[in-house]
C-alpha positions in Angstrom: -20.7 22.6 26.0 -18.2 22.0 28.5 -14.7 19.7 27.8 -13.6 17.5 31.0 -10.2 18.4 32.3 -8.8 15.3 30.9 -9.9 16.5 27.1 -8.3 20.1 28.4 -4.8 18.4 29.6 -4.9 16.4 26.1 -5.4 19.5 24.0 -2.7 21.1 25.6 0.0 18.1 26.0 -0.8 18.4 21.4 -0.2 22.1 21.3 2.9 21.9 23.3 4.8 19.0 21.5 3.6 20.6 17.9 6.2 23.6 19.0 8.8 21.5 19.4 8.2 18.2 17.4 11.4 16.5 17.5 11.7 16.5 20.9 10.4 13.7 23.5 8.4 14.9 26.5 8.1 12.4 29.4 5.0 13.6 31.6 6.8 14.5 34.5 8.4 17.0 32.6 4.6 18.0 30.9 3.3 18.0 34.6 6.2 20.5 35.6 5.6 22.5 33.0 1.7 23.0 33.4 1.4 22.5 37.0 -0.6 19.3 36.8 -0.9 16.0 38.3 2.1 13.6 36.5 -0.3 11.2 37.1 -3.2 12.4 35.7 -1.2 13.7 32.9 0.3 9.9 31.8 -3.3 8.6 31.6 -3.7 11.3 29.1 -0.9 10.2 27.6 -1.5 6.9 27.0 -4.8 8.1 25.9 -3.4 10.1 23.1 -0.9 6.9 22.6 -3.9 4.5 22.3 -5.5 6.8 19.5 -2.4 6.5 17.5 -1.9 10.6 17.9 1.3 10.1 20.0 4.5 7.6 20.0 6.4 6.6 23.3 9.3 5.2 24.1 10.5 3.7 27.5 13.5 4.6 28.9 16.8 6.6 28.9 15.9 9.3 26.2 12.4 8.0 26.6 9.1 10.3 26.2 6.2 10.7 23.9 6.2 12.5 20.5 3.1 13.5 18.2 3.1 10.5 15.8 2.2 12.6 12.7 2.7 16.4 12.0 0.7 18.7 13.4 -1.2 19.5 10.3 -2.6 16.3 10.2 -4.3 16.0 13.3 -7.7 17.5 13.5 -9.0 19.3 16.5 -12.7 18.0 16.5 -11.3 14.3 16.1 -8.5 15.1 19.1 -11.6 16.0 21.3 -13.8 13.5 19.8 -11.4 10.8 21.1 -11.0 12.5 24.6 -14.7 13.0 24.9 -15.9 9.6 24.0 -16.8 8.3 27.2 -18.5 11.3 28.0 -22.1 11.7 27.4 -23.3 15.1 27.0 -26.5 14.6 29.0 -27.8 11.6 30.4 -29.7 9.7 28.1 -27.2 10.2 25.5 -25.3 7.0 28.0 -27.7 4.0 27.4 -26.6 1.7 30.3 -27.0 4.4 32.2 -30.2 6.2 31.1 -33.0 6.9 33.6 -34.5 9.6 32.0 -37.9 9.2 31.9 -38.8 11.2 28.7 -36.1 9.4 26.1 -39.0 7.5 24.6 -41.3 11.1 23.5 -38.1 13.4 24.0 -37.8 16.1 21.2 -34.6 17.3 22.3 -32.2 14.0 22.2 -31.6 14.6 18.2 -31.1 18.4 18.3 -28.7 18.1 21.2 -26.4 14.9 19.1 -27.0 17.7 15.8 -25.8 20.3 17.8 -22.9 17.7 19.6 -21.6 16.8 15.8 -21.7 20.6 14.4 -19.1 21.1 17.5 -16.8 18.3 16.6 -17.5 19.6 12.8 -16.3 22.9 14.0 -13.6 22.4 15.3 -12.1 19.8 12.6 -12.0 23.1 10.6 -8.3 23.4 12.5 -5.9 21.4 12.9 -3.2 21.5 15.7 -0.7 23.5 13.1 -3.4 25.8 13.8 -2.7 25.8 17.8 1.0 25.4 17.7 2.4 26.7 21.1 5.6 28.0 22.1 6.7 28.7 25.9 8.1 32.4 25.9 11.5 30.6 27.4 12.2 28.3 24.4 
């Protein structure tokens, strides 16, 4: 199993604002920090914002902050939401399925079991779990 980069960036943006959860982060300064596209990082953003895991404010004193504690968010949902555009192989994307053994295929079901054991495993944590500190704060 392999996470996209944006699912990576997302995971990371969580752990870093669970270390310091009063504080707003604006993405240029989550981009600085990680060496990262801004602009790849405030689709993530707004990702997270969308899924109701982060709050933003415009601004002067603007940013984004986790919208509930850290304790409360589950890993396997975080990446569940991140993922959810991503098929894990191709006939797992109907519109876009050419795979000429999905009607007798065996291994469709076993791959989706094995696809919900990960998202299972993972909501065993919970970003608390995955709090992280920089060494300078």
């Amino acid at each position: 199993m392999r996470l996209t980069s944006f699912t990576d960036y997302g995971l990371r943006v969580l752990m870093r604002m669970a270390g310091t959860p009063d504080r707003a982060f604006t993405a240029a300064d989550l981009a600085a920090e990680f060496r990262i596209s801004r602009n790849h990082l405030a689709k993530v953003i707004s990702a997270l914002a969308a899924a109701g895991l982060l709050e933003t404010r415009r601004g002067g004193g603007g940013g984004a902050m986790l919208s509930r504690a850290p304790e409360d968010i589950r890993l396997g949902d975080v990446v569940a939401v991140l993922e959810a555009d991503q098929a894990l192989v191709e006939c797992f994307a109907s519109d876009t399925n050419a795979c000429t053994l999905t009607p007798h295929c065996r291994l469709k079901a076993r791959l989706a079991h094995a696809e919900a054991a990960f998202i299972d495993e993972l909501n065993r944590s919970t970003l608390a779990d995955c709090v992280y500190l920089p060494e300078d704060a």
